[in-house]
C-alpha positions as CSV (number, residue, x, y, z in Angstrom):
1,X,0.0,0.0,0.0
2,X,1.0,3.3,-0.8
3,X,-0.1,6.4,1.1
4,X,0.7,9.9,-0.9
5,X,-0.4,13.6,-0.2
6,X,-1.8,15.9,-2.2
7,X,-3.6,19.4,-2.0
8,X,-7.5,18.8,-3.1
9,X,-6.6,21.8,-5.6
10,X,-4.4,19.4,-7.4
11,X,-6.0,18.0,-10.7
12,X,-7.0,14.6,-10.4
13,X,-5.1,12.1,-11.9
14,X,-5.4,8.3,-12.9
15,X,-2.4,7.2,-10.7
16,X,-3.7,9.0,-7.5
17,X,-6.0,5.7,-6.9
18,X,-8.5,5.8,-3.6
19,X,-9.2,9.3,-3.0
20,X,-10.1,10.6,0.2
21,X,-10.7,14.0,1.5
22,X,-9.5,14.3,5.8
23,X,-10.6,17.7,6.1
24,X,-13.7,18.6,8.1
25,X,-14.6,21.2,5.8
26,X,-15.0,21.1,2.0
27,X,-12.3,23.4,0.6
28,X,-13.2,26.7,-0.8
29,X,-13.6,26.9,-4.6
30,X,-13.9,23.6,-4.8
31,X,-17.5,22.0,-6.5
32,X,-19.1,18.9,-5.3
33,X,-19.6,17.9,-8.6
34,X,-16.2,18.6,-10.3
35,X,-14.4,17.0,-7.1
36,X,-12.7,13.2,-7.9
37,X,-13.3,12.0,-4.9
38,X,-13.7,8.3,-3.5
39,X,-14.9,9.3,0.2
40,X,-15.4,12.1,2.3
41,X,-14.1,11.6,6.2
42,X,-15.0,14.7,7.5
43,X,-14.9,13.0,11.8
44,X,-11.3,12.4,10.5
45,X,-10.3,16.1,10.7
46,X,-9.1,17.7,14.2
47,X,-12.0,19.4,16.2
48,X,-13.0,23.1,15.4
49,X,-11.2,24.1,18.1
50,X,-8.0,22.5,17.7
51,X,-7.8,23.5,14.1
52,X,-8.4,27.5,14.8
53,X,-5.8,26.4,17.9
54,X,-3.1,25.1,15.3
55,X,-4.2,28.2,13.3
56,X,-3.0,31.0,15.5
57,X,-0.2,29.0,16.7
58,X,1.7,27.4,13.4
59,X,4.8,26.6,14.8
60,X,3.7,24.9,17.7
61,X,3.5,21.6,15.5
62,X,4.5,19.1,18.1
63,X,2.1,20.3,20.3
64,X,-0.8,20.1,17.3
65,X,0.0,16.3,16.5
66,X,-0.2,15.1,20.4
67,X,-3.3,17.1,20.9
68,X,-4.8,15.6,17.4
69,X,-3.6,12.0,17.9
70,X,-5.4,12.3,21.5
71,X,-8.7,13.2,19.4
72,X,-8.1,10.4,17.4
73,X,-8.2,7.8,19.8
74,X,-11.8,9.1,21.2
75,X,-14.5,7.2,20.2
76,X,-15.9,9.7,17.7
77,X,-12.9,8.7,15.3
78,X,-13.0,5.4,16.2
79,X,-15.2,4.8,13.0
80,X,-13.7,7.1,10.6
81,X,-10.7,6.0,11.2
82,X,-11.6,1.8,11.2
83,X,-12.8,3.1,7.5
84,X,-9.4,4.7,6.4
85,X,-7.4,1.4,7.5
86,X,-9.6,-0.6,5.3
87,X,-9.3,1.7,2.5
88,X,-5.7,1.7,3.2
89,X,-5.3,-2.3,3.2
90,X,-6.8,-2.4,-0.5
91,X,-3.5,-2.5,-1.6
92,X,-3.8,0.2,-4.1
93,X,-2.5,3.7,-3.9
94,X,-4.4,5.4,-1.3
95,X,-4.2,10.0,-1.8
96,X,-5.2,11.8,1.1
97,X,-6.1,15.0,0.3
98,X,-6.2,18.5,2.1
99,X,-7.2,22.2,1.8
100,X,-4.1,24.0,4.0
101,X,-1.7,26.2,2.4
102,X,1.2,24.0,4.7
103,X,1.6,21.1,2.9
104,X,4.1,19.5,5.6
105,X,2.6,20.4,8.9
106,X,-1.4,19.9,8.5
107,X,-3.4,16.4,10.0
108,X,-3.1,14.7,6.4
109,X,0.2,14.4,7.1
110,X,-0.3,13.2,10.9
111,X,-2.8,10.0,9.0
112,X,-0.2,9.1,6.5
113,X,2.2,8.6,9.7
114,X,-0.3,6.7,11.2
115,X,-0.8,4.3,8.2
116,X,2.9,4.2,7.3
117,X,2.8,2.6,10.9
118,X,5.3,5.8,12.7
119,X,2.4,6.3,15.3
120,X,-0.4,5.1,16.6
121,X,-3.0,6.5,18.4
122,X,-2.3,6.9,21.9
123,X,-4.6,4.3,23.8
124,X,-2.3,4.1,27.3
125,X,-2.6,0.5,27.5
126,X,-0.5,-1.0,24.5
127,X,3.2,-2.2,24.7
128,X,4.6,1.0,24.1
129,X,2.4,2.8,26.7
130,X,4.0,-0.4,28.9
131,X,7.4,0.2,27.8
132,X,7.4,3.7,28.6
133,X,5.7,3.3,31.8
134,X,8.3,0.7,32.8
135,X,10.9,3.5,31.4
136,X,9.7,5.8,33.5
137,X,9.8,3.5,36.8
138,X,13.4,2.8,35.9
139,X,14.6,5.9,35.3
140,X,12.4,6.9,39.0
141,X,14.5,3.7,40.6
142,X,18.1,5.0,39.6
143,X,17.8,8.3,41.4
């Protein structure tokens, strides 16, 4: 499977293959009829809140992609994001497409981590919340 970015004001073209749109709003400009997509997943996109957040504060990235992969890992997601995994495990090429301006720092490129496998959304009971718990207690045992 192979995950690739692209700006929704891209032309469509035959290689992109499953196109889906991760932002909560539809883009500006943009028709519903003209757009190529595949599937919308609107409950995919960070919160109001957290986007206008990200907004006023661009170079707090980190800070946007812990507060975004906690949203994730709520139930609302839960669905959304079951739906992008199985569009992912097709095993065709899989375009997630965006609206912002940034085309490195925005949550498209947070979901291609996730599906690439860098990070997972955190749950606090998998084997790395265990191995950083037990970490932790190490590190607290040495002092």
């Amino acid at each position: 499977m192979t995950v690739v970015l692209k700006r929704v004001y891209e032309p469509a073209a035959r290689t992109d293959g499953t196109r889906v749109l991760v932002d909560r709003l539809w883009p500006r400009g943009v028709a519903k009829a003209s757009a190529v997509l595949d599937e919308w997943l609107r409950d995919l996109a960070p919160s109001h809140e957290l986007r206008r957040w990200f907004h006023a504060r661009p170079d707090h990235w980190q800070d946007f992609r812990k507060k975004y992969l906690k949203e994730l890992s709520q139930a609302e997601a839960e669905d959304a994001l079951l739906q992008l995994y199985q569009l992912a495990n097709k095993k065709k090429r899989l375009t997630l497409l965006f609206a912002s301006k940034n085309e490195t720092r925005n949550n498209a490129v947070v979901l291609k981590e996730l599906l690439d496998g860098m990070r997972k959304p955190p749950t606090g009971t998998g084997p790395g919340a265990v191995y950083g718990m037990r970490k932790r207690e190490a590190a607290v045992r040495r002092r």
